[in-house]
N, C-alpha and C positions, 0 to 999 in steps of 0.2 A: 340473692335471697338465701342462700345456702349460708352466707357467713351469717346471716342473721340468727339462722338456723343455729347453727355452731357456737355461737356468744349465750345464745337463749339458753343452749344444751348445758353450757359451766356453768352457770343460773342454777338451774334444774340438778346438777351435781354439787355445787354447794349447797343447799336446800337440803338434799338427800343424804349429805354429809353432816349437818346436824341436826338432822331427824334422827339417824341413827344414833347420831353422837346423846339425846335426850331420850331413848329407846332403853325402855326395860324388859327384858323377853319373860324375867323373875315374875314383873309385875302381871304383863301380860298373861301369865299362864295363872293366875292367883285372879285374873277378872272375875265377876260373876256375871256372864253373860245376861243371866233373864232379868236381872234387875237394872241393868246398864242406862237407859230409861230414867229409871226413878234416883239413881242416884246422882249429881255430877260430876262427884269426884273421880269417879270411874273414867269420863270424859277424858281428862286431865291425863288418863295413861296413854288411853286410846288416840289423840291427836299426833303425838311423835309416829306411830305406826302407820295411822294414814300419808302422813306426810311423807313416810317412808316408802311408801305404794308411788301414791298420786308422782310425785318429784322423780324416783326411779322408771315407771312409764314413762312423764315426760321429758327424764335426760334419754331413754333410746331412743323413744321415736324423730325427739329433734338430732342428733348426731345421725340417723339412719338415714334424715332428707338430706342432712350438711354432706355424706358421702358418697350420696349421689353426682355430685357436681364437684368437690375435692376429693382428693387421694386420701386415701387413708392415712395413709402415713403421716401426711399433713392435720389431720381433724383429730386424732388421737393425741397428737404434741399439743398443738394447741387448745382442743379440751382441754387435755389433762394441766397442762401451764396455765392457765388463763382460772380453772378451778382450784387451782392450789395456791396461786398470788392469793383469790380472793377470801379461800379461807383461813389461809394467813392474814391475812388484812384483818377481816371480822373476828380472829383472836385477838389482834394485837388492839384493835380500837374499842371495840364491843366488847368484849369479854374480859381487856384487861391482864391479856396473859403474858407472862415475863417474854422481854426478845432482845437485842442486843444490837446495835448499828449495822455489823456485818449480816444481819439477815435483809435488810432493804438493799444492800447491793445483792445478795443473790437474787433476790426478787426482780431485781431491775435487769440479770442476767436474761432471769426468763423470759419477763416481756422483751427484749431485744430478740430472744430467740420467737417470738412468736410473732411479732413483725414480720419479722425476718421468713420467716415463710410465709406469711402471707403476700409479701410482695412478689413471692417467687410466683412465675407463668406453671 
């Protein structure tokens, strides 16, 4: 369960990663609170910042159950790799953002390194 934990948690940090990445703090300080309501464009700001909440809670609280039962060392690697393929991915597919052949083999670096402890006792 704990890996589930840990997969679910680079989820929850990709998520969190472009919450921020669509996050205007300009915007946000310029909201008008008491109309927020009645307007919906206002919404439109406000969704990146929640996202940036909700997703940030739930990438610690899942990596907090996943290091209960792995090492740390282990859960932080594979987080952190396993969230960075994926937000690489979602540039390169979704978003359209320039990349070049040599970035899929460091990609495929990574996931071998996160196999790779995972198989470890």
């Amino acid at each position: 369960m704990a890996w589930i934990y840990l997969f679910v948690g680079s989820v929850f940090e990709m998520a969190w990663t472009f919450s921020l990445r669509s996050m205007s703090v300009k915007k946000l300080k310029a909201l008008h609170w008491r109309g927020l309501f009645s307007q919906g464009s206002d919404w439109a700001i406000l969704w990146p910042f929640l996202g940036y909440v909700v997703f940030g809670l739930g990438n610690v609280y899942c990596i907090s159950m996943a290091m209960k039962d792995i090492p740390a060392s282990t859960v932080l690697a594979v987080w952190m790799g396993t969230a960075l393929v994926g937000v690489k991915l979602v540039e390169i597919f979704y978003l359209k953002m320039p990349y070049d052949g040599w970035q899929f083999l460091y990609i495929g670096f990574i996931l071998i390194g996160v196999v790779g402890l995972k198989r470890m006792p």
